[in-house]
Every structure is written in structure tokens, then in C-alpha cells.
C-alpha positions in Angstrom: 10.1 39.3 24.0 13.4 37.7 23.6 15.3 37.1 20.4 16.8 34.0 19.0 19.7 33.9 16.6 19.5 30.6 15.5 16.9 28.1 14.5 16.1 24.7 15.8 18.6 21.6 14.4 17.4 18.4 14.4 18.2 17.5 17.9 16.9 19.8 19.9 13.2 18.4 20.0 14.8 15.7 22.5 16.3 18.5 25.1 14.5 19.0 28.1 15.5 22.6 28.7 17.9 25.3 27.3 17.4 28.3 25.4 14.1 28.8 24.1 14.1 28.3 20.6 10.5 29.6 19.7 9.7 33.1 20.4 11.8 35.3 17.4 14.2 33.6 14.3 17.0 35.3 13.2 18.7 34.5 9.7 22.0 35.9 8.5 22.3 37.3 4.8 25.7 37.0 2.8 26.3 40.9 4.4 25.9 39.7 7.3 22.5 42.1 8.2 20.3 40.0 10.4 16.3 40.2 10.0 14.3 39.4 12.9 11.3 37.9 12.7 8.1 37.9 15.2 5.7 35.1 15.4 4.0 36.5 17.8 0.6 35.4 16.1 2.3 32.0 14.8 3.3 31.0 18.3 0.3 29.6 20.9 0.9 32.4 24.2 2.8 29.6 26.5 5.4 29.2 23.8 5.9 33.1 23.8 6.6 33.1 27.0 10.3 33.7 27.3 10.4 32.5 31.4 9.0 28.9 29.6 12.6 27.1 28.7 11.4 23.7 28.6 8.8 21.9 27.2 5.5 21.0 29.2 5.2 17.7 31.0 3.4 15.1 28.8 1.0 14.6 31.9 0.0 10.6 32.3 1.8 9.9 29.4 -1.5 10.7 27.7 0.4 12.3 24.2 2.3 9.0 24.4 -0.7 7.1 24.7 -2.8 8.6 22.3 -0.1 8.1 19.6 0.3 4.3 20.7 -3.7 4.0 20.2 -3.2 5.9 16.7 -0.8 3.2 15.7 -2.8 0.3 16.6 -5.7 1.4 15.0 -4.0 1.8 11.6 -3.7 -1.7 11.2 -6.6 -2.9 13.1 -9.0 -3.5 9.8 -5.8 -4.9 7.9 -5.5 -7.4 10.9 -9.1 -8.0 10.4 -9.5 -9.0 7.5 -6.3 -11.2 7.2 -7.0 -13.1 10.6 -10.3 -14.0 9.5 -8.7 -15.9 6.5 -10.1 -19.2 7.5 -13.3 -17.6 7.1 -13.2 -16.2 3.7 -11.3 -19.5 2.0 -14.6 -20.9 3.8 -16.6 -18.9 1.6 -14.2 -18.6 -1.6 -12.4 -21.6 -1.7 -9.4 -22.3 -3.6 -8.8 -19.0 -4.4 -5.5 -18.0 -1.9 -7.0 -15.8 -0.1 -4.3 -14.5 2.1 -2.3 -13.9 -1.2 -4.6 -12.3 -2.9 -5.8 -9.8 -0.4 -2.2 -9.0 0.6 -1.2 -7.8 -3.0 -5.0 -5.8 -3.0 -4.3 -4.3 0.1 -0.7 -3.0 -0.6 -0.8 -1.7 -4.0 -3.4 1.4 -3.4 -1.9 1.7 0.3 1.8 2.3 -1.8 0.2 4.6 -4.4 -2.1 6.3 -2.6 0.6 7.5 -0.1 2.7 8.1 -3.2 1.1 10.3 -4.3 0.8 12.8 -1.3 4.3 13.0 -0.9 4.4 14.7 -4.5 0.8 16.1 -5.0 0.1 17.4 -1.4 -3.8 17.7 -1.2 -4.7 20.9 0.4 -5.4 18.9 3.6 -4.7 19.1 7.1 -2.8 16.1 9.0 -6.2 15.7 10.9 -8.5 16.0 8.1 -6.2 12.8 6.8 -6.3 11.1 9.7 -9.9 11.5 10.1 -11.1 10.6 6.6 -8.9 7.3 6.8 -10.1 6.2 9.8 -13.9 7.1 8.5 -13.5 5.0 5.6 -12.2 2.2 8.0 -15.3 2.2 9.0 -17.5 2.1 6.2 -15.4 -0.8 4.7 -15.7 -2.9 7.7 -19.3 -2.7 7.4 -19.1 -4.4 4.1 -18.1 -7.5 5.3 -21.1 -8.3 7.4 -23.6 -6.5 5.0 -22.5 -8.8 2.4 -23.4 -12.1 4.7 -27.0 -11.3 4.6 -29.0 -13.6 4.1 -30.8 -11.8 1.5 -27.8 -10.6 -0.5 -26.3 -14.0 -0.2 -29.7 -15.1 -2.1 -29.2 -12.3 -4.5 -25.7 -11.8 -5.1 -23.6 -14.9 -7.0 -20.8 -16.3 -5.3 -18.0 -14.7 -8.0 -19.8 -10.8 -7.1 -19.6 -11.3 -3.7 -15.9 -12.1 -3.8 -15.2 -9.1 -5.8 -16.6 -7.0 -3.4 -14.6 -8.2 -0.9 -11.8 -7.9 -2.9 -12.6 -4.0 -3.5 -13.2 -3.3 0.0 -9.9 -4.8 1.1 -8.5 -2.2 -1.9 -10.4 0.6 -0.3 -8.9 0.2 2.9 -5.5 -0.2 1.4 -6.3 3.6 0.0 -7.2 4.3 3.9 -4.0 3.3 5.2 -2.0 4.9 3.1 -4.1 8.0 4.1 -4.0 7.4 7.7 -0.9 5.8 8.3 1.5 8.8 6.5 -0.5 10.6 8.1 0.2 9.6 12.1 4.1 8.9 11.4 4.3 12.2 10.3 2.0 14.3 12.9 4.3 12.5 15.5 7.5 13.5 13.4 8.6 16.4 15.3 8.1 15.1 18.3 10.7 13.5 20.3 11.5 9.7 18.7 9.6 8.2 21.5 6.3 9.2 19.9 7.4 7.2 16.6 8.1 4.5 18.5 4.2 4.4 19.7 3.3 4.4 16.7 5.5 1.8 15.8 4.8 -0.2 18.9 0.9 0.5 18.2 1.0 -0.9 14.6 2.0 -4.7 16.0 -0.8 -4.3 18.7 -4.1 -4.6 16.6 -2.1 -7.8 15.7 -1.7 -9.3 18.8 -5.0 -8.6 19.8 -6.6 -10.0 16.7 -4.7 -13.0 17.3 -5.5 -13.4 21.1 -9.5 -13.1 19.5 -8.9 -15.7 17.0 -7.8 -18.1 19.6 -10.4 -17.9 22.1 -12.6 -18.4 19.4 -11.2 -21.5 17.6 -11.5 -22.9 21.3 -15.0 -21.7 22.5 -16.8 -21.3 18.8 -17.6 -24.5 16.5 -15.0 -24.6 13.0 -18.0 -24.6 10.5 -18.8 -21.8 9.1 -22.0 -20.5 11.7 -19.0 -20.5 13.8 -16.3 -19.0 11.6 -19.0 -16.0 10.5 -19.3 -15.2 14.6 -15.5 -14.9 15.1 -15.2 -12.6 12.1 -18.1 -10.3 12.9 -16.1 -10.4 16.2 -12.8 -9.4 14.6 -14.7 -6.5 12.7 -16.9 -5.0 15.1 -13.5 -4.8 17.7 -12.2 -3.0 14.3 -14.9 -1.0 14.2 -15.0 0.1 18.0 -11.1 0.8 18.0 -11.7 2.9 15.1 -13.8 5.0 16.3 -11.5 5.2 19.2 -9.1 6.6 17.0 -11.2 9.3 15.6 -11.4 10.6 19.6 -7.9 10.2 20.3 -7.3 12.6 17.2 -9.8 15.4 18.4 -7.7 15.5 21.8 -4.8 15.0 20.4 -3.9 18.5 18.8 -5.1 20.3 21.9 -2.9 18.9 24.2 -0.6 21.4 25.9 2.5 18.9 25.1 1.8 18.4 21.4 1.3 22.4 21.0 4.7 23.0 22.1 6.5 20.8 19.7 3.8 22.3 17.0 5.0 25.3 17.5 8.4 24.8 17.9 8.6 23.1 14.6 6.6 26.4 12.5 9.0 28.7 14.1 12.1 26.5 12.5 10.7 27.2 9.0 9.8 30.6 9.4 13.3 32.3 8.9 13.9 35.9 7.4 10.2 36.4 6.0 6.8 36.4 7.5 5.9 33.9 9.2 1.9 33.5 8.7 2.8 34.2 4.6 4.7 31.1 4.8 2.4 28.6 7.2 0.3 26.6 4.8 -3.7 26.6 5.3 -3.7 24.7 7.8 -1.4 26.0 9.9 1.4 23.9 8.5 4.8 24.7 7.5 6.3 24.1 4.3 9.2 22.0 3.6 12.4 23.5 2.7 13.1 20.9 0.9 12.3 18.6 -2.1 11.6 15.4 -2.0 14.9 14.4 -4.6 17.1 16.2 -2.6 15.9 14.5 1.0 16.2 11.2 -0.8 19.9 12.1 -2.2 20.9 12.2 1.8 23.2 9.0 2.1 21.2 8.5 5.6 18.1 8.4 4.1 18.7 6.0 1.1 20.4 3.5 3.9 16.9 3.7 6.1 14.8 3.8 3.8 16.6 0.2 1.8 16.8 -0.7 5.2 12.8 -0.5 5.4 12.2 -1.4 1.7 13.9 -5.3 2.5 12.7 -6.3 5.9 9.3 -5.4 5.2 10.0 -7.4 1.6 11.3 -10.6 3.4 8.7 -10.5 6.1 5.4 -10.1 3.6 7.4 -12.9 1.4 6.9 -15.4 4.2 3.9 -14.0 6.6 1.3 -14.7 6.3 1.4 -17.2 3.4 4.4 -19.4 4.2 2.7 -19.9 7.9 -0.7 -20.4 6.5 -0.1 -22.5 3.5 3.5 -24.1 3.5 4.3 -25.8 6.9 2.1 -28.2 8.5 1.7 -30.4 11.7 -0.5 -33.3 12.4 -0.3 -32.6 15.9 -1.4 -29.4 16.1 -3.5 -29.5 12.9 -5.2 -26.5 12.0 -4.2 -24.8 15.4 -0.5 -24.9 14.1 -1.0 -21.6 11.4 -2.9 -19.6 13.9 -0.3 -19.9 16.7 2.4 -19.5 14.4 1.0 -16.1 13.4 0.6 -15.3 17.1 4.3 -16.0 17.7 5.2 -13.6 14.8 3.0 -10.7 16.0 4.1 -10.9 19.6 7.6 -11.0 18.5 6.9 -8.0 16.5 5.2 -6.3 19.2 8.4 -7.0 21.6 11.1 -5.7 18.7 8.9 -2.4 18.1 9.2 -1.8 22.2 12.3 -2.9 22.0 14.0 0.5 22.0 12.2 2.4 24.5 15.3 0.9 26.4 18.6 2.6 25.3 20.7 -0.4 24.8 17.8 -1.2 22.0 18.5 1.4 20.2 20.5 1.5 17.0 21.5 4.7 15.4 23.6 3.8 12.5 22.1 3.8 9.4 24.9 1.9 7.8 24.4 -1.4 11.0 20.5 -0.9 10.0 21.0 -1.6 6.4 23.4 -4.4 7.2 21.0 -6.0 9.1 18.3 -5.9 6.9 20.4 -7.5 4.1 21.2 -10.3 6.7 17.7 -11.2 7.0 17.6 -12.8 3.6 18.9 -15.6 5.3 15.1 -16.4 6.5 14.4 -17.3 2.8 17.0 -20.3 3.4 15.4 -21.5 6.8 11.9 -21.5 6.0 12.4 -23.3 2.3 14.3 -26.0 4.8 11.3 -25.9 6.8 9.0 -26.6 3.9 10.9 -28.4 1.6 13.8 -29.7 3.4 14.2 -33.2 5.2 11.3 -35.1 6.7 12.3 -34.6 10.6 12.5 -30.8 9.9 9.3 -30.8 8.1 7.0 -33.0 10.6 6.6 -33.4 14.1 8.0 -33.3 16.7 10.7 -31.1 15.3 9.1 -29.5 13.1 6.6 -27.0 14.9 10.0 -26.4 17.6 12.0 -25.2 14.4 9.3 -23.2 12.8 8.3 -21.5 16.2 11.8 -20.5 16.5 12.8 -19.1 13.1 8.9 -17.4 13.0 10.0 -15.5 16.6 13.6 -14.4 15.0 11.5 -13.0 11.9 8.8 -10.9 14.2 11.2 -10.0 16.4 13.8 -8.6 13.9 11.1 -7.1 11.6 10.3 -4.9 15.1 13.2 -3.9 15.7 14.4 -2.9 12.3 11.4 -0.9 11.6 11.1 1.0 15.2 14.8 1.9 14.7 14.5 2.8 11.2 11.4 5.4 11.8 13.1 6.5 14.9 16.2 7.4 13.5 14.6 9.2 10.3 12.5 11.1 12.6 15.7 12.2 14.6 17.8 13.0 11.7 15.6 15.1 9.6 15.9 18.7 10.1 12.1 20.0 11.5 10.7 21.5 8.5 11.3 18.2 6.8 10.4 15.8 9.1 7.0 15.3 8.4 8.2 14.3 4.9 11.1 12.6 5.6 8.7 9.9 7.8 6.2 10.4 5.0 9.0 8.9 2.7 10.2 6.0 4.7 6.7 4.7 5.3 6.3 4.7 1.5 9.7 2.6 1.3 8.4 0.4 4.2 4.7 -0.4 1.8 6.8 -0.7 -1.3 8.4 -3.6 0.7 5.1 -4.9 1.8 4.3 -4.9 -1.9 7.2 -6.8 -3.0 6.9 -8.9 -0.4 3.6 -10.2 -0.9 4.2 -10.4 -4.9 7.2 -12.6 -4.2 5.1 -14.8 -1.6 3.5 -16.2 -5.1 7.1 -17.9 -5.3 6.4 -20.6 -3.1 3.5 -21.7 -4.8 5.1 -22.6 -7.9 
């Protein structure tokens, strides 16, 4: 077996051949004696093999694919339950419904996640991924149990309410499970596979949306017809779910996936035993604390970068589109095609960089322009508030369309770069972490965001 004298930097997960960097790790001490390690029984047999110098082929694009399908079923039950809005302010009116669920939703998703980056639980990244998307289920389920007939006899109005209420919470406590969870199994693989996640988180949207309009046009508006569009919405929920749960049983086994596994337990394991020093579960430890990754000057410039697009976004969408802009014309068609627009700009910024010229490494031109999307405060107030020929038709819907594409779009793109770059940056035995953290940053936006969308009622 050959011996490496070095361990793995950051960028080597993106290099297509070269040494091999995972059979034996060699680390200095100040007199210069060098320990070699073996990790002979850390390392799967193909990565031992020394005539292997590059890693194996994701065949089909299936490790690709299964992340992409990860991502979009993270934020299929959130898409859910906030695209069948109509619905609920059916059931519950007068009570801001989109407002209200956003702030449930994103305050156990931000703790939640919180809290395993400082109290790790003892549990494996699929253990995570499978309990989130478990409970997914079980919450989607509430919705329709709750339109019985028979509870609707036996349950008040107010109760019924709550409980929907709590089940949007408990999903938020999902996510925050789940979500982590993905962005950091795909951490130490090359950037691509954040950017399916990424990508994948916008899709559930899109879909949802493409639903919701072909049942506006093919279902009746009351609310017969509004309960069959949402028991649509949450049994594709349900479905992709479950989806999910296969795609993470495959995923780990994958030849592809194994290597980059590997590579990135060999990085930690320097100068001591390896399999002392590989958690439980087979995962490394990080070599560093969560203070010191967050006093990297690159980090706190991502990570604000993430914190204030996702806090201007939630600030105007879905409220402002829902609640604040209007159009005889298009009448209650206007806030569901507006939504659309956003989502499929989204989707389009988070795919965005799997071209090279899309891609923006700077940490410091990612923060910049995140501060410069404040400026959509501005435009939408003049949409809402502003002069009449910018409020109504025929202007109006042109102007709001167009601002409402410039806010999907950018959100994509900032976040896909963001997640990208963090991933790429972070040494391997902190990558996992590193992600970890900047998807806390990215729900403490959504947070503020949707606290600060109260503004526009006042």
C-alpha cells in the first residue's frame, strides 16, 4: 500500500485524477518525525487500491440526481401547505394565513437546526434524513384527517386551526432536521452536488405551482373545489416524500458517493488511529469549533450574504404577492401567477451556475450583492403604494411581473453561489458543519423575513 504525506485541502474533491489522497496520512510533528497511519479498515477496498487515481464515474448522473430529488423534497410539504393558502383563509378567514404559517414554520426549522450544530445528537446523516422526511409524512396526513366530516362535527373551528398551526410547526422541526442534514451529506462532494440540492429546493415550488394552476382552471373556486386541489398538493407531497426516503437508502451505496466518503474520513484521521477517531456512525469529527469556523472572514461574508437575501425575499413572498398588489384584470389569478413567476425565476438562478460564467466565487461580490437587493423594498412599496398607473392595470401586473422575476431570480443565484462556495472553501473535516452553518444563516433570514412581512400590514 502506498503512503501519502499530505492530507486532502479543500480543493482537491473537484480533481479528476492525481495522487491518490486516501490510502495512508502522514502528519509532521515539531521534530519533524512523521507517523504513518493505515486506514486500511476505515477505507472501502476500491479506495485502497493504489492503481485507483481518480474518482469513479458518477454513472447516469444518478448521485447527481438523487441529491437534486433530496432537495426538492425538503421543501415539498412547505410548498404545500403555503400554495394551498386560498384554501386555508377559506376555512380560517381573516386570520393571514400566509403570515402566520410562515413565522410557525421558520422558528422551530431555525432552532431545531440550531441546535445540532452545538448539541450533535448521536445520529447518523441518514438516520436525520430519514426521520425528517418520516415526519413529513405524518404531518401531511393531518391536513386531510382534520377535513373529516366527522371531526369537522366534533372539533370547533378555533381547535382545528390550531392544529394546523402545530402541524405546520412540526414540519418546520422536520426541515431543519432534513434539510442540514442533505447540504451537509453532499458537502464533501464536489460543489455540483450542492448545487442539486439547491436547484432541487426551488423545484417542489415550481411544481406546486404548475398544480395550483391547472386546478384553478379545471376545479370549481368554492371550497368542494379548493379541498380537492389541496388533498392534491399533499398527497404529491406525500408521494415525493416517500420518494425521498428511497433515494436515501441508494444513496450511500453508491460507488461515487463512497469515494468522496472515504476520502473525506481519511482527511481527519491524521497522526492517531483512525477508527478511534471516526464517530459511531462512521463519521469524522470536526477539527474544528463552530466559533472559530465562524471567525473565518469568508464565512461571516457568505453566511450575511445568506442571512439578507433570504430576509428580503421572505419580507416580500409570499405576503406582498398575495395580499398587497392587485389586478382587476387578472383578479384572483394575478397572486398565483405572480408566485409562479418567482419560483421559476428561482429555479433558473439556483441552475444558474452549473454554467461557469454563473458562477461567483467572491465572498466579498456575494455580500455586495445581497446588500443591493434592499433596493426591492423600494420597488414593491411603489408597486403598492405608489401612483395609480403603477398600482393598476395595465401597467401594473407588467411592473410587478418584472421586479417579482429580478427577486426569484437573484434569490437563486445568491443562494446556489453562496452554498457552493462554502462547500468549496471549507477544509473536508469541516465541511459538513460549515454547510450546516450557512443553512442556519439562510433560516435565520427566512425568520426575519417573514417577521418583517408584518410591516406592510401596518
Amino acid at each position: 500500500m502506498d503512503m501519502l504525506r499530505r492530507s486532502l485541502g479543500p480543493d482537491d474533491r473537484s480533481e479528476a485524477s492525481g495522487e491518490d489522497k486516501g490510502l495512508l496520512l502522514a502528519s509532521t510533528s515539531p521534530s519533524s518525525h512523521v507517523d504513518v497511519v493505515d486506514l486500511s479498515t476505515a477505507v472501502p477496498l476500491e479506495i485502497q487500491q493504489p492503481e485507483i487515481r481518480r474518482p469513479p464515474r458518477d454513472r447516469f448522473h444518478l448521485c447527481y440526481v438523487l441529491y437534486f430529488t433530496l432537495g426538492t423534497g425538503v421543501l415539498f410539504p412547505w410548498n404545500a401547505f403555503i400554495t394551498a393558502v386560498d384554501y386555508f383563509e377559506t376555512l380560517y378567514p381573516g386570520r393571514h394565513v400566509d403570515r402566520v404559517f410562515a413565522v410557525t414554520y421558520m422558528l422551530p426549522n431555525l432552532v431545531i437546526l440550531g441546535l445540532l450544530l452545538v448539541v450533535p445528537l448521536g445520529a447518523s446523516q441518514s438516520a436525520r434524513i430519514y426521520v425528517g422526511f418520516l415526519v413529513y409524512i405524518a404531518c401531511l396526513l393531518v391536513i386531510p384527517f382534520l377535513d373529516l366530516d366527522w371531526v369537522r362535527e366534533a372539533v370547533d373551528t378555533e381547535s382545528r386551526f390550531t392544529a394546523t398551526v402545530a402541524a405546520v410547526a412540526i414540519t418546520g422541526l422536520a426541515d431543519g432536521v432534513a434539510q442540514g442534514s442533505v447540504f451537509g451529506s453532499a458537502s464533501h462532494l464536489p460543489p455540483e452536488f450542492t448545487q442539486a440540492v439547491v436547484s432541487g429546493t426551488s423545484v417542489s415550488g415550481v411544481v406546486v405551482s404548475f398544480l395550483r394552476i391547472a386546478t384553478k382552471a379545471v376545479l370549481s373556486q368554492d371550497e368542494n373545489g379548493l379541498r380537492e386541489s389541496t388533498y392534491l398538493y399533499f398527497a404529491s407531497a406525500g408521494l415525493f416524500c416517500i420518494l425521498c426516503i428511497a433515494s436515501q437508502a441508494v444513496l450511500p451505496k453508491l460507488a461515487f458517493r463512497r469515494y468522496f466518503d472515504a476520502r473525506r474520513d481519511a482527511s481527519v484521521a491524521r497522526s492517531y488511529d483512525a477508527p478511534a477517531k471516526l464517530g459511531a456512525h462512521g463519521e469524522p469529527p470536526s477539527s474544528l469549533s463552530l466559533m472559530q469556523i465562524m471567525r473565518s472572514s469568508w464565512v461571516q461574508k457568505l453566511a450575511a450574504g445568506l442571512f439578507l437575501a433570504y430576509t428580503v425575499t421572505l419580507s416580500i413572498f409570499p405576503g406582498v404577492l398575495a395580499e398587497d398588489v392587485e389586478s382587476k384584470a387578472l383578479n384572483s389569478w394575478y397572486p398565483i401567477l405572480l408566485i409562479t413567476l418567482f419560483n421559476v425565476a428561482d429555479f433558473v438562478g439556483k441552475s444558474s451556475p452549473m454554467a461557469k460564467r454563473f458562477r461567483m466565487q467572491s465572498p466579498n461580490h456575494l455580500f455586495i450583492l445581497a446588500m443591493g437587493r434592499t433596493v426591492f423594498y423600494a420597488l414593491y412599496a411603489f408597486a403598492a403604494f405608489g401612483p395609480a398607473f403603477i398600482r393598476h392595470d395595465p401597467l401594473g401586473p407588467f411592473y410587478v411581473s418584472a421586479i417579482t422575476c429580478c427577486l426569484g431570480f437573484s434569490n437563486g443565484f445568491l443562494t446556489a453561489n453562496c452554498l457552493m462556495e462554502a462547500g468549496r472553501k471549507a477544509n473536508l473535516a469541516d465541511a459538513e458543519k460549515t454547510e450546516m452553518l450557512m443553512v442556519w444563516f439562510l433560516l435565520l433570514g427566512l425568520f426575519a423575513g417573514a417577521l418583517l412581512g408584518w410591516i406592510w400590514l401596518i
